[in-house]
C-alpha positions in Angstrom: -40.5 58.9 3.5 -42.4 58.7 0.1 -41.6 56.8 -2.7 -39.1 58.3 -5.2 -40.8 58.5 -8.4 -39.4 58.2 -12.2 -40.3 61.8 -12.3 -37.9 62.8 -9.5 -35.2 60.4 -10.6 -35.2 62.0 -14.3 -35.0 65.5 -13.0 -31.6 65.2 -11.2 -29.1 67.3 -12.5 -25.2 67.6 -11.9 -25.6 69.7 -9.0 -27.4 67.0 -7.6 -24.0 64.7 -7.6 -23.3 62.7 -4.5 -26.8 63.0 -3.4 -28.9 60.2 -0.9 -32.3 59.5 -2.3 -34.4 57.2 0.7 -37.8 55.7 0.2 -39.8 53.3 2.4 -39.3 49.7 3.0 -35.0 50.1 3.0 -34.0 51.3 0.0 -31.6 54.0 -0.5 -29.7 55.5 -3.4 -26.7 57.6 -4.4 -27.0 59.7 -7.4 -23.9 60.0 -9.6 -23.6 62.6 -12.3 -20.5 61.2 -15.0 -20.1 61.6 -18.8 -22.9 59.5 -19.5 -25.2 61.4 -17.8 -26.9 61.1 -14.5 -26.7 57.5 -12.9 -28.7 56.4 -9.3 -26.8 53.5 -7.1 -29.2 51.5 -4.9 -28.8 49.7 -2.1 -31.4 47.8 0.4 -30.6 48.8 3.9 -31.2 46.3 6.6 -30.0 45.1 9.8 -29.4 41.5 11.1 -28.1 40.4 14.0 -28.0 43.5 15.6 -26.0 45.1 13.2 -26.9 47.6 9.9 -25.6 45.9 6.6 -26.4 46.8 3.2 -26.8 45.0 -0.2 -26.6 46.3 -3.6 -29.8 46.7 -5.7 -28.4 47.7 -9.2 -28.5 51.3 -10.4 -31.0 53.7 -12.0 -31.6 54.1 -15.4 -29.8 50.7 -15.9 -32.6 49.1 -13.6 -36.4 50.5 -13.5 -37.9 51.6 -9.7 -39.9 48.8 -10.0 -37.3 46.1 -11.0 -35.1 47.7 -7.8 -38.1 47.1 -5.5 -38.5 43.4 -6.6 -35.0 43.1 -5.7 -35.5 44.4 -2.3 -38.5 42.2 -2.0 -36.7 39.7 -2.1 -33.4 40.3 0.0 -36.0 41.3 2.9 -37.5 37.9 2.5 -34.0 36.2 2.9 -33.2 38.8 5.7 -36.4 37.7 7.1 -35.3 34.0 7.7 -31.5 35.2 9.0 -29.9 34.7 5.7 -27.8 38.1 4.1 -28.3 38.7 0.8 -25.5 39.6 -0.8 -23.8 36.4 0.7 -26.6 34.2 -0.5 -25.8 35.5 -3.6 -22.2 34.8 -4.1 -22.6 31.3 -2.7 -25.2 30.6 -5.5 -23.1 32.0 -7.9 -20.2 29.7 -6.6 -22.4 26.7 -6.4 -23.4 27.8 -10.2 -20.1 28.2 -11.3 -19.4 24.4 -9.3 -22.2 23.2 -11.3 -21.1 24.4 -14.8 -17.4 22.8 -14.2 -18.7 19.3 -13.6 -20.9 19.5 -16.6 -17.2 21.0 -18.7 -15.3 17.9 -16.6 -17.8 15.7 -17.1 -18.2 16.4 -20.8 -14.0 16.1 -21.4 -14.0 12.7 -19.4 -16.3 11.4 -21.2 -14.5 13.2 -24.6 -11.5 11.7 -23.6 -13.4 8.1 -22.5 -13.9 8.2 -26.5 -10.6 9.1 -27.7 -9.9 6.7 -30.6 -6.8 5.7 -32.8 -7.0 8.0 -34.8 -7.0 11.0 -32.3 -3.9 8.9 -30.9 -2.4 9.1 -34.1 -2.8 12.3 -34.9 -1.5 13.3 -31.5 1.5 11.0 -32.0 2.0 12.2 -35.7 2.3 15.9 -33.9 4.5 15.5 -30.7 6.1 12.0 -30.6 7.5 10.8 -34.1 9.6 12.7 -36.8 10.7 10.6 -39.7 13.3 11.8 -41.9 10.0 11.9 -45.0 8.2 14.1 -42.4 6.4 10.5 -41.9 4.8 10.3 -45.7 5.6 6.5 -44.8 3.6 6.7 -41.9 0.7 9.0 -42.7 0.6 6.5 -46.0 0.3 3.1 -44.4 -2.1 4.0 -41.8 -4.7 5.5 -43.9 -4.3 2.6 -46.3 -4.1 -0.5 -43.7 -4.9 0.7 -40.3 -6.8 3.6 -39.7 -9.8 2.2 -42.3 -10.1 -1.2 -40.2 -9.6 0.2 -36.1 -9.1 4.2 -36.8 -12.6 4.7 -34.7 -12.0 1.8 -32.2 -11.8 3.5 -28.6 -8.4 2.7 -26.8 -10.2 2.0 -23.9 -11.6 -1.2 -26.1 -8.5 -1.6 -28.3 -7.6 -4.7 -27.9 -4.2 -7.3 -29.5 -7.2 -8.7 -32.0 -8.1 -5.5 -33.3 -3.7 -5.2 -34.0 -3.9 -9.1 -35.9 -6.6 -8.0 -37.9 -4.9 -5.4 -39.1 -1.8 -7.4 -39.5 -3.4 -10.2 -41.0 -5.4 -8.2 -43.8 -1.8 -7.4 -44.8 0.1 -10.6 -44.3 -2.6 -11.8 -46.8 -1.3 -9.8 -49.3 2.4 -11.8 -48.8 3.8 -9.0 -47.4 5.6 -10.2 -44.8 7.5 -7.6 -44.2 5.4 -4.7 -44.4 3.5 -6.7 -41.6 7.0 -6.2 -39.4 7.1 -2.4 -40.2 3.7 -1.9 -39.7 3.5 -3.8 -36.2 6.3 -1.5 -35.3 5.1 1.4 -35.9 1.3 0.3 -34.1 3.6 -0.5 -31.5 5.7 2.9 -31.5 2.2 4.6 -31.3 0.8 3.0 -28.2 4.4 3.1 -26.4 4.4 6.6 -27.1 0.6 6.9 -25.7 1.0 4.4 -22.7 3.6 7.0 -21.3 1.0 9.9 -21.8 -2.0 11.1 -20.6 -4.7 11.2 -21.3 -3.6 7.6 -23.4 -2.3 5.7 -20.4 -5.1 6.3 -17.8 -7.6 4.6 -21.1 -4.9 1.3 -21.1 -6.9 -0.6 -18.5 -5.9 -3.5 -19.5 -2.0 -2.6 -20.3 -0.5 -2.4 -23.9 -2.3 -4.2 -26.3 0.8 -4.3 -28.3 2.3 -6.0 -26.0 0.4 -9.2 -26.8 1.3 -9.7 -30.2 3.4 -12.0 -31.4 4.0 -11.0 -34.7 6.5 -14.2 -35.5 2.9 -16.5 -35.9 2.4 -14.4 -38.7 4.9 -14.6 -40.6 6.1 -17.2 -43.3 8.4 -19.8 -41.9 10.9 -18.8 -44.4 11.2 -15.9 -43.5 13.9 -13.7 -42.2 13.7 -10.0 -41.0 17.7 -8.8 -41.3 18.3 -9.5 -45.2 21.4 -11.6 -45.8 21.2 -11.6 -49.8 24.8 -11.0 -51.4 25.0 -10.9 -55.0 27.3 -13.7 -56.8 30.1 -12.9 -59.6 28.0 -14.7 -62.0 24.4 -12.9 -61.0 27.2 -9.4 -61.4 27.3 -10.6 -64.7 24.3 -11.7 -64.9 22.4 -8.3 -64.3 24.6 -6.7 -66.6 23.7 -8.9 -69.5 20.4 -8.2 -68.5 20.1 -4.8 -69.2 22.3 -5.4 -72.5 19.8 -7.8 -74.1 16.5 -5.8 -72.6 17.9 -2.6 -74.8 19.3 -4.9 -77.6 15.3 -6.8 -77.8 13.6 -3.9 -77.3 15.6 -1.8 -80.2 14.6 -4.8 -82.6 10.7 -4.6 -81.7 9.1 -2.6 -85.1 8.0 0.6 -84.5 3.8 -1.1 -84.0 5.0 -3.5 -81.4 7.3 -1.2 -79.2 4.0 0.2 -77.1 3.6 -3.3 -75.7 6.7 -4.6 -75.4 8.6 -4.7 -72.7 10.7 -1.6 -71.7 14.4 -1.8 -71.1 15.8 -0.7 -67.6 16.6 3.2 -67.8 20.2 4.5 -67.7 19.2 6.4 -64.9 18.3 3.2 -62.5 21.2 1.3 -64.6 23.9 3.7 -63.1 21.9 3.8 -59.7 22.4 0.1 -59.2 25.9 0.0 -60.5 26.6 3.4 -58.1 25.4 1.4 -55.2 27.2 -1.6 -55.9 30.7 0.1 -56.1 30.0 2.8 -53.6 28.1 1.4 -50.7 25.4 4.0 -50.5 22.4 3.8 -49.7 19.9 4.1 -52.6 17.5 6.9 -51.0 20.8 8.4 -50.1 22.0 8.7 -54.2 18.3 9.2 -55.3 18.4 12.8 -53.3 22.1 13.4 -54.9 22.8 17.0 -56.5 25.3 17.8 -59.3 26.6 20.8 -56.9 28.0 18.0 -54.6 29.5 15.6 -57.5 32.7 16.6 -59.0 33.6 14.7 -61.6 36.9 16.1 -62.4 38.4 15.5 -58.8 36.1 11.9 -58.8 34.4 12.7 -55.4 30.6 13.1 -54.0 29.7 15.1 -50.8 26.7 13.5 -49.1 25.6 16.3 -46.3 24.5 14.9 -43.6 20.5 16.0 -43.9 20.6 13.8 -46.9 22.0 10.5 -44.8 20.0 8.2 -43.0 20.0 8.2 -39.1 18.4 9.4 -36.1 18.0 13.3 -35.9 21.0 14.8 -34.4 23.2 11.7 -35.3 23.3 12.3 -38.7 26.9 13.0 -40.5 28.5 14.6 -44.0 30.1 11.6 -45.8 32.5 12.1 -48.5 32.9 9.3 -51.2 35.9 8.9 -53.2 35.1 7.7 -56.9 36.9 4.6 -58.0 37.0 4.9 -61.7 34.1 2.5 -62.1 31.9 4.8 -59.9 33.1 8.1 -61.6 32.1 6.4 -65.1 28.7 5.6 -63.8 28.2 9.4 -62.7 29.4 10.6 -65.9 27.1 8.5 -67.9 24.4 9.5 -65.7 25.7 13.4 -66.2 25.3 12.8 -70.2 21.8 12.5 -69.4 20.9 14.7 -65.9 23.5 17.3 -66.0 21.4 20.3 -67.3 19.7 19.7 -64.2 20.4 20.2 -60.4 19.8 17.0 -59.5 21.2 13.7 -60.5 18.1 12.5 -60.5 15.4 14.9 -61.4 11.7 14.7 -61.1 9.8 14.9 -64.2 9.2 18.5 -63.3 12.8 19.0 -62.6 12.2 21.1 -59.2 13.5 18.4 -57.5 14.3 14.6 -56.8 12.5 11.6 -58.0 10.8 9.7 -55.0 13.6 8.1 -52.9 11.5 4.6 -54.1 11.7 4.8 -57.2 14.3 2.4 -58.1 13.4 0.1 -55.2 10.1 -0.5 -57.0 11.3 -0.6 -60.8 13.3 -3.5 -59.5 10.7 -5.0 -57.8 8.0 -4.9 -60.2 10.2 -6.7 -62.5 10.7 -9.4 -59.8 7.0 -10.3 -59.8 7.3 -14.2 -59.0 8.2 -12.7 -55.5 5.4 -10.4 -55.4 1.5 -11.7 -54.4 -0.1 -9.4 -56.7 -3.5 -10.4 -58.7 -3.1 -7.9 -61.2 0.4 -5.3 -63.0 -0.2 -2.0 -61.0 -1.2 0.7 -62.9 1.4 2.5 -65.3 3.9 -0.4 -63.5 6.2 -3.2 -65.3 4.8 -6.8 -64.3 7.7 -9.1 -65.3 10.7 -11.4 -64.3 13.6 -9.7 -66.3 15.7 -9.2 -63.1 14.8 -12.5 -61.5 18.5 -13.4 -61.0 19.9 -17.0 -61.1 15.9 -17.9 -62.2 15.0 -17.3 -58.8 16.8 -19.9 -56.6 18.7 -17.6 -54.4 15.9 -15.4 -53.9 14.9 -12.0 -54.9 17.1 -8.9 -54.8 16.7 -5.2 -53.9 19.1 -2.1 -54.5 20.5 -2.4 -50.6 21.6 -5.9 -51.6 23.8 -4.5 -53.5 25.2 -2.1 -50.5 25.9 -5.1 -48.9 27.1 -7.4 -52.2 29.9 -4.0 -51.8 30.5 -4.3 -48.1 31.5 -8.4 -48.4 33.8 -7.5 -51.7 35.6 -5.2 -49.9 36.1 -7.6 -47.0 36.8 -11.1 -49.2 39.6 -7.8 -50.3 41.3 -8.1 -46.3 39.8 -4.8 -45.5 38.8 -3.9 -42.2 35.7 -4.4 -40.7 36.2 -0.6 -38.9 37.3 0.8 -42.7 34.2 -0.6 -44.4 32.0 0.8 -42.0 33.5 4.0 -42.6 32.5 3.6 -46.3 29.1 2.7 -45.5 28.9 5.9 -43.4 27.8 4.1 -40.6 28.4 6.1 -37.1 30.8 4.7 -35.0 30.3 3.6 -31.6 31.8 4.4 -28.5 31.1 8.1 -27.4 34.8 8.7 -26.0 35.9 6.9 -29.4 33.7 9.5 -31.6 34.8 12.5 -29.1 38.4 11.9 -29.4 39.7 10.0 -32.5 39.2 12.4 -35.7 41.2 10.9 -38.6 39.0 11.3 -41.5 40.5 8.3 -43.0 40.3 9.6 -46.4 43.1 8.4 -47.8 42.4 4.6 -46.6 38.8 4.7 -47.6 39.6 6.2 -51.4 42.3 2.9 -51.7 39.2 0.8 -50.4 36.9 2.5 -52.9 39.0 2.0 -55.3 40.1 -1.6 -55.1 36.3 -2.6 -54.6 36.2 -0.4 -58.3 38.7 -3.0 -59.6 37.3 -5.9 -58.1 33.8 -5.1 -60.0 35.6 -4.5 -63.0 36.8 -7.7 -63.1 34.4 -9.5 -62.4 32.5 -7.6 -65.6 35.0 -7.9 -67.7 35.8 -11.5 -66.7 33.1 -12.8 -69.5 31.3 -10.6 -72.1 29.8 -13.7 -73.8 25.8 -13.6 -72.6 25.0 -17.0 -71.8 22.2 -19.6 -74.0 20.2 -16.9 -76.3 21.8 -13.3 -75.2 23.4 -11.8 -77.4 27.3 -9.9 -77.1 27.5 -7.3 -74.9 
């Protein structure tokens, strides 16, 4: 047989479909005529064994003659030594494919050997928390205290001092209780990751989290569950407060009212009286609507997305408006009512931050607070130290409580005031059977707690030493 030339192989034609070519040395093709024209399939004939096997060569135009004769070349060689071609082939393509998996496996293990806080946190900020903020909270105190300080420490070399000096870099700022919160969460995370791979195969060593004692850290003094109650006289107190910051600040001339120091708004005013004689919870009122207030029957719907509590747990509450309330909503509706919220953003599209208040209060508590310098646009004073300080500061969920304990010096029930507060009562089979709403109890606890707060405002309108009337 001669050798097929590129001559002979460009003259096929469609009759010549399904046609053998053979040349020397093994090698044998099948000419195919298809839409793209005229196509030659090679394959090296051989036998081994004492049997005929073939192995594919490639085809014709794809492959020149003399790249198909350098493959035969070398499937006879492998022949030669007892070894079939096309076999040999696969199993280097397997042991290729073998080889470029361990380098992908080895490349992830070591990937996932350098997975740091950070990538846990993200991971945990995706599948394994969901604060009722969409977890601002969170995101905000990690990129300010933690990620900064360990956010590219491995977890494989995370260890409980990399957790104190985070917690110490914070406890020297006296915050002793965003320490608490913040070892929480750090310890939330890791939980969450110790469960998890790839987080818990990179915990050699167990939970780091589960070393620290976060008590060392803290002042002796001080206590995690708040206790503080407001007095009658720091009632009275606060309310002569805000008379003589308004009555001070209206004297100030018009050059020397820039610097002076600012009265508390109307809108925190009735905000702290609202939680006082309601029970609510501040971030609770903050979000509060004018749809869901109705002033002329003296109630306020709080749905349930707006209520604190774990997702699925959550409950409508329906407040009843003691007089002293209702007054405090319709002095805030002289003010907010052209809006949709009772207590609009500046840009009026929506709520002010649920915080708000919480910090106005504080920053005019600053004896309490370990700050260097006033924060910036901030008040940086002591007009709502109460009682000069000796019982303590004060924050707006004092008075939630300062409520709760009137209503109970008032005989009523533990049960009833926990129905005020909203809180979700336990016992499954209790919650699954007993549904009294209870509204015409809690509107009579509502309302005596109203009185109660009355009188104690209205017990003495004379401002102590240098205030003036009320």
């Amino acid at each position: 047989m001669a050798k097929l030339t590129v001559r002979q192989l460009e003259s096929l034609t469609e009759a010549d479909d399904g046609k053998t070519l053979r040349e020397d040395g093994g090698i044998v093709g099948k000419v195919r005529a298809g839409v793209r024209g005229i196509t030659v399939l090679f394959r090296y004939e051989f036998k081994l064994d004492g049997r005929k096997h073939d192995h594919r060569l490639g085809s014709w135009p794809k492959k020149s003659l003399a790249e198909l004769r350098v493959e035969r070349d070398v499937a006879k060689t492998k022949v030669a030594k007892g070894i079939h071609p096309t076999k040999a082939n696969k199993a280097a393509k397997i042991e290729a494919q073998a080889a470029i998996a361990a380098t992908i496996a080895e490349a992830e293990q070591q990937a996932t050997e350098n997975l740091t806080v950070a990538d846990l946190f993200t991971e945990w900020l995706k599948d394994g928390v969901a604060r009722q903020d969409g977890n601002a909270g969170l995101k905000r105190s990690f990129q300010k205290d933690v990620l900064p300080k360990i956010g590219k420490k491995t977890i494989r070399e995370l260890s409980e001092k990399d957790l104190l000096a985070v917690l110490r870099s914070v406890r020297a700022r006296g915050l002793n209780r965003t320490v608490v919160i913040l070892n929480n969460d750090m310890g939330q995370m890791l939980r969450w990751g110790e469960k998890r791979k790839p987080w818990r195969g990179l915990m050699v060593d167990g939970n780091p989290a589960d070393l620290v004692d976060v008590e060392k850290l803290l002042d002796p003094d001080y206590q995690e569950e708040r206790d503080r109650v407001l007095s009658a006289d720091e009632i009275r107190e606060l309310r002569d407060i805000f008379a003589k910051l308004e009555s001070d600040y209206a004297d100030l001339p018009a050059g020397e009212k820039y610097s002076g120091i600012r009265p508390v708004t109307l809108r925190t005013q009735c905000a702290l009286w609202i939680c006082l004689g309601t029970l609510c919870r501040i971030g609770e009122l903050l979000k509060a609507e004018w749809r869901h207030v109705d002033l002329d029957a003296g109630t306020w719907f709080l749905p349930a997305e707006n209520t604190k509590g774990k997702r699925g747990k959550r409950q409508d509450h329906h407040v009843f408006l003691s007089p002293f309330a209702l007054s405090q909503f319709k002095r805030l509706h002289a003010e907010t009512g052209d809006t949709p919220f009772c207590f609009p953003s500046k840009t009026k599209t929506g709520h002010v931050c649920v915080k708000s208040v919480s910090k106005q209060v504080g920053d005019r508590q600053c004896r309490f607070k370990n700050r260097s310098k006033p924060l910036l646009g901030r008040q940086h004073n002591d007009t709502l130290v109460l009682a000069d300080g000796a019982n303590g500061d004060w924050i707006p969920h004092d008075l939630r409580r300062t409520g709760a304990t009137m209503m109970q010096s008032l005989g009523i029930s533990i049960d009833l005031i926990d129905r005020c507060q909203n809180h979700i009562m336990k016992g499954k089979v209790r919650r699954h059977y007993l549904h009294h709403d209870y509204a015409r109890e809690k509107a009579e606890a509502w309302s005596l707690l109203g009185e109660r707060i009355e009188a104690i405002l209205t017990a003495d309108n004379v401002i102590q030493g240098q205030f003036k009337r009320a």
